[in-house]
N, C-alpha and C positions, 0 to 999 in steps of 0.2 A: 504493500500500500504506500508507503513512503516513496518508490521510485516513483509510483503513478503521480505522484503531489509534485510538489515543487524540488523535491529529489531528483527528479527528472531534466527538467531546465537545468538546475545548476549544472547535472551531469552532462545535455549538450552544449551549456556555455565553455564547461571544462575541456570539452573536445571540439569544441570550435578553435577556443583559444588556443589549443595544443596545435591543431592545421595551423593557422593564422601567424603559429611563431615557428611552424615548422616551413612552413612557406616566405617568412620572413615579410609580408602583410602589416604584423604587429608592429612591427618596426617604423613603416612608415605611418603607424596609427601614431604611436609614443610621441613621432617627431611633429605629429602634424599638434598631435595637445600640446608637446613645449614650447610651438612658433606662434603659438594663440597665448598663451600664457606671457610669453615674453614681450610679445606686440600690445599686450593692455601696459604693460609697465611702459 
């Protein structure tokens, strides 16, 4: 019953994230929040 809940999500967020940094994706997510964060300052 837990996988069916929100167990589940977490677990494809977890395996999305894992492609996304196995793809190296993530990388360009990281860079894209630091040049927004750096651009308000």
């Amino acid at each position: 019953n837990f996988w069916k809940g929100g167990g589940s999500r977490a677990a494809l967020k977890a395996v999305s994230l894992g492609k996304s940094l196995s793809t190296g994706n993530s990388k360009s997510f990281f860079v894209r929040q630091r040049s927004k964060k750096s651009n308000k300052t």
